[in-house]
C-alpha positions in Angstrom: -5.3 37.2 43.7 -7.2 33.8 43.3 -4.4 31.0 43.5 -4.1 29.2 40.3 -3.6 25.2 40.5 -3.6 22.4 38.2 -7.2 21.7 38.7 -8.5 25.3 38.0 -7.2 24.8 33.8 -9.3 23.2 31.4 -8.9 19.8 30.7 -8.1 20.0 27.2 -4.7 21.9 28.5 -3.4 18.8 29.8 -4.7 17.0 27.0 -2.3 18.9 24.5 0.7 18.3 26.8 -0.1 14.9 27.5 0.3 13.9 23.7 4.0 14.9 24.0 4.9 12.8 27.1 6.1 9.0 27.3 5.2 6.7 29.6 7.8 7.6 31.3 7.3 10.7 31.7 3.4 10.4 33.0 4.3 8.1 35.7 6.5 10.8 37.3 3.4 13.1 36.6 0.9 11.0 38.6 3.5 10.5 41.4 3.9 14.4 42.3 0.4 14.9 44.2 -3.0 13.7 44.4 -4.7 16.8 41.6 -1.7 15.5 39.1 -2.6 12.2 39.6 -6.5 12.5 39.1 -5.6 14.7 35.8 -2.5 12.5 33.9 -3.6 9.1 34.9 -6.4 8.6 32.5 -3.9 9.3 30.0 -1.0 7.4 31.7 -3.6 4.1 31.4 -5.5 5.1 27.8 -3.3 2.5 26.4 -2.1 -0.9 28.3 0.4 -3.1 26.8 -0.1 -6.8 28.7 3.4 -8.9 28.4 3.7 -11.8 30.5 3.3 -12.5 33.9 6.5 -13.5 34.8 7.5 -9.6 33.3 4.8 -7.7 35.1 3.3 -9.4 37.9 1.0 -6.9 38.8 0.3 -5.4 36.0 -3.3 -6.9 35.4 -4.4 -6.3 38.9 -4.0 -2.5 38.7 -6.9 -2.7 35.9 -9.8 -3.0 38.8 -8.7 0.5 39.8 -8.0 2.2 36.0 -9.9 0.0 33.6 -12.2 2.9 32.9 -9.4 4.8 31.5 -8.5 2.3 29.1 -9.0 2.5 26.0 -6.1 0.6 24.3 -5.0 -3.2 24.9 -2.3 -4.8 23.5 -1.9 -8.5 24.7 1.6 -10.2 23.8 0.6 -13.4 24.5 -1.9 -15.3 24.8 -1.6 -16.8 28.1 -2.7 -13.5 29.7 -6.1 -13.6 28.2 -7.6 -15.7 30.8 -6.5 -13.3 33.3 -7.7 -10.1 31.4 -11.1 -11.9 31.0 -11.3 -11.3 35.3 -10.9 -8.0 34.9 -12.4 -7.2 31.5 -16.0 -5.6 32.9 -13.6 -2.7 34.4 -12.8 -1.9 31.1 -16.0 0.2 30.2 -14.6 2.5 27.7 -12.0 0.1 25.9 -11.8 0.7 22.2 -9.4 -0.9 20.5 -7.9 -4.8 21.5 -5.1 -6.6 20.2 -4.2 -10.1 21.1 -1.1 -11.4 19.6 -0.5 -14.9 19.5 2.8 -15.8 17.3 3.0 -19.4 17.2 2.2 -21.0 13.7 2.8 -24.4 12.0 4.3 -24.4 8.6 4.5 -26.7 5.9 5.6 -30.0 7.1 4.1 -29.2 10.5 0.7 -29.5 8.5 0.8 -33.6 8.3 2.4 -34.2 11.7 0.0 -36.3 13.9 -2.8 -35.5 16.3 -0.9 -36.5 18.7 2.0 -34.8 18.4 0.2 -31.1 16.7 0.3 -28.6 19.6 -3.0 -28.3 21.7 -6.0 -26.0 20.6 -6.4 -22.7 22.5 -9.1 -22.3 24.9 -10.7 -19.3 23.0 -13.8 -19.1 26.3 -11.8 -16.5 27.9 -11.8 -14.2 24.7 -15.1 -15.0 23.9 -15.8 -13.8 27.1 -14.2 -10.5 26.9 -15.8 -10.0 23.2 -18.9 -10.1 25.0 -18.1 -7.3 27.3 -16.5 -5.1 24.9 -19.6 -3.7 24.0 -17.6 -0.3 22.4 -15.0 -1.8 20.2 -13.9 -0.4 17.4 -10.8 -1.6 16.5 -9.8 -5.7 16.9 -6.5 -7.6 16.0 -6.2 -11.1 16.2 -2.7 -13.1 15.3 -1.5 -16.5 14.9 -2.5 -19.9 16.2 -5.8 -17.8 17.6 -7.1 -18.0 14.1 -6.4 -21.9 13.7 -9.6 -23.1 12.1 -9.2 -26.3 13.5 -10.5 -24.9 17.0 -14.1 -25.5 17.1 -14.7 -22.9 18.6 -13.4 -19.8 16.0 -16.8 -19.5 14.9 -17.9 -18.4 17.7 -15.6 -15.7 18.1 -16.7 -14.4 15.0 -20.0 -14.8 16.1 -18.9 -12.4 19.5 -17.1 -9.7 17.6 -19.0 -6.6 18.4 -21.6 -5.0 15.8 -19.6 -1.3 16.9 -16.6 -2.4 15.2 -14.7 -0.6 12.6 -11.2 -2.1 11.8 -10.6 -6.1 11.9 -7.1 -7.1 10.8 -6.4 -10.5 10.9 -2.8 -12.0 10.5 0.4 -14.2 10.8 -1.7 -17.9 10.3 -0.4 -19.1 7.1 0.0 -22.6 7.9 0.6 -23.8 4.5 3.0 -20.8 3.4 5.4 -21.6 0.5 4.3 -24.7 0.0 0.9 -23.9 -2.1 0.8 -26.2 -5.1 0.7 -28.9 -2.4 -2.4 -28.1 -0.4 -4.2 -26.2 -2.8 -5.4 -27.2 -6.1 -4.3 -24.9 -9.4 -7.5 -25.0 -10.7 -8.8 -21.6 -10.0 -12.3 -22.1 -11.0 -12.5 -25.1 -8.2 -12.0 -22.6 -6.0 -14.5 -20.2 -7.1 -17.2 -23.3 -7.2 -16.1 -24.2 -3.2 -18.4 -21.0 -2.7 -20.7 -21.4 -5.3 -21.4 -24.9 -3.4 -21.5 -23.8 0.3 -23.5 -26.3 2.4 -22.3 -24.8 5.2 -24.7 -26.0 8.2 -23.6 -23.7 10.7 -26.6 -20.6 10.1 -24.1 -18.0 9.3 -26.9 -16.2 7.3 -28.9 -15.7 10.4 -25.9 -13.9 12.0 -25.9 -10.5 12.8 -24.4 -8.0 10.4 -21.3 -5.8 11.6 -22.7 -2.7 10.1 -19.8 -0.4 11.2 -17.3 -2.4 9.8 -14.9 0.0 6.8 -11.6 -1.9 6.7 -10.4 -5.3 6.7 -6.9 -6.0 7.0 -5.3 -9.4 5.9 -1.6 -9.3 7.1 0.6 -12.8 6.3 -2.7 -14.3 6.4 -3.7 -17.3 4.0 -6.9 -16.2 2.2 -6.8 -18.7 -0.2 -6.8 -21.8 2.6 -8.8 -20.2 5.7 -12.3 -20.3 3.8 -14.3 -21.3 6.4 -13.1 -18.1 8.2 -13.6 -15.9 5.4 -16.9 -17.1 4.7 -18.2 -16.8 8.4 -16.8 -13.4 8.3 -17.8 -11.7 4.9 -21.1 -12.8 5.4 -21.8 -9.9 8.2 -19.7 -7.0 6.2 -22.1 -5.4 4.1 -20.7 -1.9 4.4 -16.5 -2.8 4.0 -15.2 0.1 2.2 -11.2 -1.3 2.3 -9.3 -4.3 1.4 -5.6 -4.4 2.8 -3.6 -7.4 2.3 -0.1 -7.3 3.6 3.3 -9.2 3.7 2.4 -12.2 1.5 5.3 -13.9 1.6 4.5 -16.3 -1.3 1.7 -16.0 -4.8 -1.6 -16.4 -2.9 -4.6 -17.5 -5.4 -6.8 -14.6 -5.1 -10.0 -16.1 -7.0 -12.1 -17.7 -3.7 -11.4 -14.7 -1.8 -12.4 -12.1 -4.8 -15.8 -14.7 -5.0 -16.9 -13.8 -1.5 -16.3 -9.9 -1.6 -17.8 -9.8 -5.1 -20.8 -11.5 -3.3 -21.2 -10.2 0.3 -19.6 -6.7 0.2 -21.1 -4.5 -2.3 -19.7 -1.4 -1.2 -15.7 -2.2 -1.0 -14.2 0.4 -3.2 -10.2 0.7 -1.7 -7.7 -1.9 -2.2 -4.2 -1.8 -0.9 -1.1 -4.5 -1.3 1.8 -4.3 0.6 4.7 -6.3 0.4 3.1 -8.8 -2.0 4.8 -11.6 -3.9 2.7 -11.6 -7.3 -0.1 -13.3 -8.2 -1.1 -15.1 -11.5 -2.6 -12.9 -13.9 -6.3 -14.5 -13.6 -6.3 -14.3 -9.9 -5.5 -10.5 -9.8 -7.8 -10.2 -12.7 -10.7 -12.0 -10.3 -9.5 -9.4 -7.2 -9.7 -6.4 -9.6 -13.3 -7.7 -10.7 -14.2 -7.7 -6.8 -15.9 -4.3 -6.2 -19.7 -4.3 -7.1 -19.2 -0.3 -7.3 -15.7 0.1 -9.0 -12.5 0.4 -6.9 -11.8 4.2 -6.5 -8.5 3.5 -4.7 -6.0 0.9 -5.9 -2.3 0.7 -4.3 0.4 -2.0 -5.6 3.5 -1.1 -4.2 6.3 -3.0 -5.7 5.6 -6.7 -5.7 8.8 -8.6 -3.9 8.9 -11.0 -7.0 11.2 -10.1 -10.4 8.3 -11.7 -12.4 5.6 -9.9 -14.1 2.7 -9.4 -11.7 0.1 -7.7 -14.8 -0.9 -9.3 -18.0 -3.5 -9.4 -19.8 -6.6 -10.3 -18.3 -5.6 -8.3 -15.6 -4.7 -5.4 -17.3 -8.3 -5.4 -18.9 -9.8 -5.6 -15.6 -7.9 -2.6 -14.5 -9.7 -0.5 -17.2 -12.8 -1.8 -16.6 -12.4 0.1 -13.2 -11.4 3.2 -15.3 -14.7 5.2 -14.8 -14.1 4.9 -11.2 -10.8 5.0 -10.5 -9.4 8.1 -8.5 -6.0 7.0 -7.3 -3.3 4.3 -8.4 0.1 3.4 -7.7 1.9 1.2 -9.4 5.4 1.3 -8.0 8.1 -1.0 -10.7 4.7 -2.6 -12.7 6.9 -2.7 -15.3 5.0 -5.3 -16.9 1.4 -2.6 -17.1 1.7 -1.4 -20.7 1.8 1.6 -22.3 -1.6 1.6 -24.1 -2.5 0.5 -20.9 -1.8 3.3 -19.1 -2.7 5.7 -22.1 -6.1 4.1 -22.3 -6.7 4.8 -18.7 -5.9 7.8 -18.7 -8.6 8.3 -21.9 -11.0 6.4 -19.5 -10.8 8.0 -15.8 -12.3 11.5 -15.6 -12.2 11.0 -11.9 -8.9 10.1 -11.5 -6.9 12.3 -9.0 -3.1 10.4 -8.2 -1.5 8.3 -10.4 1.7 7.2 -9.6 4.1 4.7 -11.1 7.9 5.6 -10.2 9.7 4.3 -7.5 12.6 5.2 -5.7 13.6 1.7 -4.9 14.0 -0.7 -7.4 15.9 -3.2 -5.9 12.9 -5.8 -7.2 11.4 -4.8 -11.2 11.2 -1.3 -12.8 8.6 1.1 -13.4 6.1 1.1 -16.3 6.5 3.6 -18.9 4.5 5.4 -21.0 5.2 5.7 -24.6 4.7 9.0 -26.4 4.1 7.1 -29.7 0.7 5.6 -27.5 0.0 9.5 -26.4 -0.2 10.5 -30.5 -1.7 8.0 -31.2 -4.4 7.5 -28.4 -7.5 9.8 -27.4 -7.1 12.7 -25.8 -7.0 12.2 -21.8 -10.2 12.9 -19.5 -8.3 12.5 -16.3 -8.6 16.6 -16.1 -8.9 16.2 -12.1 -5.5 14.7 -12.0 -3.5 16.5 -8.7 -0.2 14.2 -8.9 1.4 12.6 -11.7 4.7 10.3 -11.9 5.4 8.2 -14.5 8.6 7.8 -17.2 7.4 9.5 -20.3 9.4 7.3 -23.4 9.7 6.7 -26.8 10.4 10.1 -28.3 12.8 10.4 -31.2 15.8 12.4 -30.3 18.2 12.2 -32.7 20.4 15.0 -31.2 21.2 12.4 -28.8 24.2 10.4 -30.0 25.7 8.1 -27.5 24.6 7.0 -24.0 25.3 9.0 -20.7 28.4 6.8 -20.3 29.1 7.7 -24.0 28.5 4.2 -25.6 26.9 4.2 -28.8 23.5 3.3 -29.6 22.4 0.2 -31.7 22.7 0.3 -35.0 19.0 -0.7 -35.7 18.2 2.2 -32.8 15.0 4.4 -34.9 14.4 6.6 -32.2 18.0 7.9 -32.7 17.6 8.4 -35.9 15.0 10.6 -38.2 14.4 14.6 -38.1 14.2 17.1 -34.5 11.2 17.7 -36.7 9.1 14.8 -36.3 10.9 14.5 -32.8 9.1 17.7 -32.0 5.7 16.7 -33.5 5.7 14.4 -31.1 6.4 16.2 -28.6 3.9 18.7 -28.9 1.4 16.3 -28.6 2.8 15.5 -25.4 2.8 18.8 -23.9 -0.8 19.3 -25.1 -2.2 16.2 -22.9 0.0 17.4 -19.8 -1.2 20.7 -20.4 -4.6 19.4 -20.2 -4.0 18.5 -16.3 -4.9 22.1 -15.2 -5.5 21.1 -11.6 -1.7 19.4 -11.5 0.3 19.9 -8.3 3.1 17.7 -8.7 4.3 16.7 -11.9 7.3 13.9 -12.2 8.7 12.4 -15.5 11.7 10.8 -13.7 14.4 10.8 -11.1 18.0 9.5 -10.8 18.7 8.6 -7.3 17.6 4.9 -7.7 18.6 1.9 -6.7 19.0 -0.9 -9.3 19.0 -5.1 -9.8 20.7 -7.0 -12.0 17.6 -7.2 -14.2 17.3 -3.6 -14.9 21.3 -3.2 -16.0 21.0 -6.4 -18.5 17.3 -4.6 -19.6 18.3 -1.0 -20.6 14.7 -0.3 -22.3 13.1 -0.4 -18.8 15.3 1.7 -16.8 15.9 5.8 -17.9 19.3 5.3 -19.7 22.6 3.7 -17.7 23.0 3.2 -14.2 25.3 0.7 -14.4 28.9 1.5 -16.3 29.1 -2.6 -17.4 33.1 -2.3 -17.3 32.8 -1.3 -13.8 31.6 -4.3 -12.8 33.7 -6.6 -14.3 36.2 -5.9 -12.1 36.7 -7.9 -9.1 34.7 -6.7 -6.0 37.5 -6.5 -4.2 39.2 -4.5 -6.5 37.5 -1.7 -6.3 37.7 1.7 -4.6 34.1 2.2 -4.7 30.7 0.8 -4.8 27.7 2.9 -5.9 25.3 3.0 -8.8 26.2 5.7 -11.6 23.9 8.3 -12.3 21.6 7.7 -15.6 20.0 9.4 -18.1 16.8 8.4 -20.3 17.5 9.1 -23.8 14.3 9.2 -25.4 12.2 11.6 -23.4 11.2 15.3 -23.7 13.3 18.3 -24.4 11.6 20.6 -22.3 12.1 23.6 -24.1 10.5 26.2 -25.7 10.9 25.0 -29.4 10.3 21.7 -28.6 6.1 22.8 -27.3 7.0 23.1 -23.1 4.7 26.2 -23.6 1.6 24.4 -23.5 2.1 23.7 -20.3 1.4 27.3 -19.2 -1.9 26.5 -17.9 -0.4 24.4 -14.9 -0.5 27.4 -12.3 -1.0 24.8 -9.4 1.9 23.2 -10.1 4.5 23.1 -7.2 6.9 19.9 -7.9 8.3 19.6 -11.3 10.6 16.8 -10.8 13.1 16.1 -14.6 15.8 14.6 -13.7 17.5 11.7 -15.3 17.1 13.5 -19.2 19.7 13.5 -21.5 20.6 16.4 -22.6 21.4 16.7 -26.7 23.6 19.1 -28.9 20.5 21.6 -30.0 18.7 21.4 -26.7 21.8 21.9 -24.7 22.0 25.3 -25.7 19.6 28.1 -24.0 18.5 31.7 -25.4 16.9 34.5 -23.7 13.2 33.1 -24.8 14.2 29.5 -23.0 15.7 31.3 -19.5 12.5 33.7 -19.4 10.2 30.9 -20.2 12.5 28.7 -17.3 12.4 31.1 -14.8 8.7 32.1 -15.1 7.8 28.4 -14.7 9.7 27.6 -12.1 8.9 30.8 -10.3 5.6 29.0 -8.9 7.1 25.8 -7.6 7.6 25.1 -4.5 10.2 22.6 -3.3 8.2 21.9 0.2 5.3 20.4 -1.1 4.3 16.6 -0.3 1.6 15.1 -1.3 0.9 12.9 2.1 -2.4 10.7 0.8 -0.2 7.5 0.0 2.0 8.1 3.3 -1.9 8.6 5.4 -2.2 5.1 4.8 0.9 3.5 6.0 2.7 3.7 2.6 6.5 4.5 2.3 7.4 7.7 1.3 8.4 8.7 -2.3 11.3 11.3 -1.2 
């Protein structure tokens, strides 16, 4: 029998069990014998994290011997660049760099003196590995690297490999809170800083980065680098996605949606993370960016309480309708209901649109109001897979009093009329849901939330009473618990047979159904044989495991 050793298996063996061993873990692998080491090593070295010398002494020597392995380095500071430059050209197969470089002025910091404003970094050495990582695909810069004062940032720009895919950019925002002092509230000035470029440094003549798809902006001042953003959007032609993330303050969006309107014809994705707001024209101007329609837009909650739609940028998010394919708007409280009810009349192609949060520690979700649906054209969004939104305004006047049994307000209509008209409506309702044949997850609300101040003093925006009001008149530390109650929205569909839930029969891809949070009234509450044969041959199809994982792909919190 021929002896069988670590050498004799395929390569792609180890491969599958290297994925699930730490660093740790590989050392001790390359440490038993010379075959383990030839086999684990290129993985023990495909990613190199450089810290600072006085950490790792040695650690930028070893490269000579297992640069070709690499094909992942991380620099924590900046200081080790001039040493990894030495030993850059073993580095043949390096695909992805990041060099991190923290420190940032802010504010006041800005008007210090020349003589006392820290020194510029000596960007040679990173020029000199840009020009030797001819294969790179992925780059991150950071901080005081990115200082446009150094007069040499252009030509790092000018290095940056045309094999790249991914650029993010981040943590230089040098003027941070402190905006309406170093930039001018004029908008339009900003958009004519472009129009009136006299830039003399031949940035047209540069080569474009062809392979370039995403941009990422992360704390990063759009609205104040411009020479920067300029040099760089110049040479993307074929950027697909926009992601700005943790913008810590309102950042004027119009000079930055100038240049992508401009010089990047083919961006069709936009993602903000952790954003503060913006002014309504600015995010109008950002919305009227893409040449070709944004297919993908993602606003997860803004940090701010204020309104973050209005308007003129409202308008310019249905001018994107045609193209449009997913959306999330988690606690845009402030996007309308004929908003919404127009998109969906105007977005054939839309897949995902979601607009309920879990958290909302910062606004409230958007809702749509059934008296818009009845109103409004019938949908075309027939290709929709997921849909979560608050579904309001109905009539119910079965239900008499709120989930923590207060009464409603006198002048209160939708409390008030005939479960006739109440089901009219509703029937109309059902008919447009039942229209979203190819429907795999379905949510009309949820009651594990988390709620502000603003949402318990604003009942209209959140579904029903989270807050019991008495409860919280008592002293803090006078009470035996702390949570938020359970609540209930009181003007939303019966879901029942009489009441038109049959029209959504046609739904047989449907596998989350999500209701909760619906008040329950005095004809509803009660079920008949026809309502628990109907229930249990709907919910026969669902099924509880089912996530939709596009928004979590791209480094989005998860819903659940």
């Amino acid at each position: 029998m021929e002896k069988t050793t670590v050498s004799s298996h395929p390569l792609e063996v180890f491969d599958m069990i290297a994925i699930h061993l730490d660093p740790k873990e590989l050392v001790a692998c390359v440490q038993v014998n010379h075959d383990w080491s030839r086999t684990f090593a290129r993985h023990l070295w495909r990613e190199v994290r450089i810290r600072p010398l006085y950490e790792c002494p040695n650690s930028l020597h070893t490269l000579k011997k297992y640069g070709h392995f690499v094909q992942a380095i991380t620099c924590e500071n900046y200081e080790m660049v001039e040493l990894l430059a030495t030993h850059i050209q073993a580095c043949t197969n390096l695909l992805e760099l990041k060099i991190l470089e923290g420190r940032c002025p802010y504010d006041n910091d800005l008007s210090t003196s020349s003589q006392n404003a820290p020194a510029a970094l000596d960007l040679e050495p990173f020029i000199t590995i840009l020009q030797h990582a001819v294969h790179l695909r992925s780059l991150t810069l950071d901080g005081a690297l990115l200082d446009e004062k150094n007069p040499n940032l252009g030509r790092v720009f000018d290095c940056i490999p045309e094999s790249l895919k991914i650029l993010e950019l981040g943590g230089w925002d040098p003027i941070n809170k402190d905006r309406s002092y170093h930039l001018e509230d004029d908008s339009q000035q900003l958009v004519q800083t472009d129009d009136n470029d006299t830039e003399s440094d031949a940035t047209g003549l540069l080569t474009p980065l062809p392979h370039l798809e995403k941009l990422v902006f992360r704390n990063y001042a759009i609205d104040y680098n411009k020479q920067t953003l300029r040099r760089l959007l110049k040479r993307c032609p074929n950027v697909e996605t926009i992601r700005l993330e943790d913008m810590s303050t309102v950042y004027h969006f119009r000079f930055f949606s100038s240049l992508l309107f401009r010089h990047c014809p083919k961006v069709v994705h936009l993602h903000l993370l952790e954003w503060y707001g913006s002014f309504d024209g600015d995010l109008a101007a950002l919305l009227d960016a893409s040449q070709a329609g944004w297919r993908t837009l993602g606003f997860p909650r803004s940090r701010s309480n204020s309104g973050v739609f209005g308007p003129l940028s409202s308008a310019a998010l249905l001018r994107n309708a045609p193209t449009l394919e997913n959306v999330r708007l988690d606690s845009a409280y402030d996007v309308s209901s004929s908003t919404v009810q127009k998109l969906f009349s105007a977005a054939p192609n839309l897949k995902r649109f979601d607009a309920i949060a879990r958290d909302r520690s910062h606004t409230c979700d958007c809702q749509l109001d059934a008296r818009d649906i009845v109103g409004g054209s019938d949908w075309v969004c027939t290709s929709l897979e997921s849909l979560k939104i608050r579904i309001g305004g109905i009539p119910r006047p079965d239900i008499l009093a709120r989930s923590n049994l207060r009464p409603f307000d006198d002048d209160d209509e939708l409390h008030k009329g005939t479960m006739e008209d109440s089901r009219r409506i509703q029937r109309r309702v059902y008919s447009q849901l039942g229209r979203l044949t190819k429907l795999k997850q379905l949510v009309l609300g949820h009651d594990d939330v988390e709620c502000n101040n603003e949402c318990m003093d604003r009942e209209s925006y959140t579904e029903g009473e989270y807050y019991d009001r008495d409860y919280y008149e008592v002293d803090y530390f006078d009470r035996d618990y702390y949570e938020v109650q359970n609540g209930l929205q009181h003007e939303c569909l019966e879901m029942t047979v009489e009441s038109g839930v049959e029209l959504l029969k046609d739904l047989s891809v449907l596998k989350v159904l999500e209701l909760e949070a619906r008040a329950h009234g005095k004809v509803s509450s009660e079920y008949n044989e026809r309502e628990y044969a109907w229930k249990n041959e709907f919910e026969a199809k669902l099924d509880t495991r089912y996530q939709d994982h596009f928004w979590t792909r791209l480094g989005y919190l998860p819903y659940y």
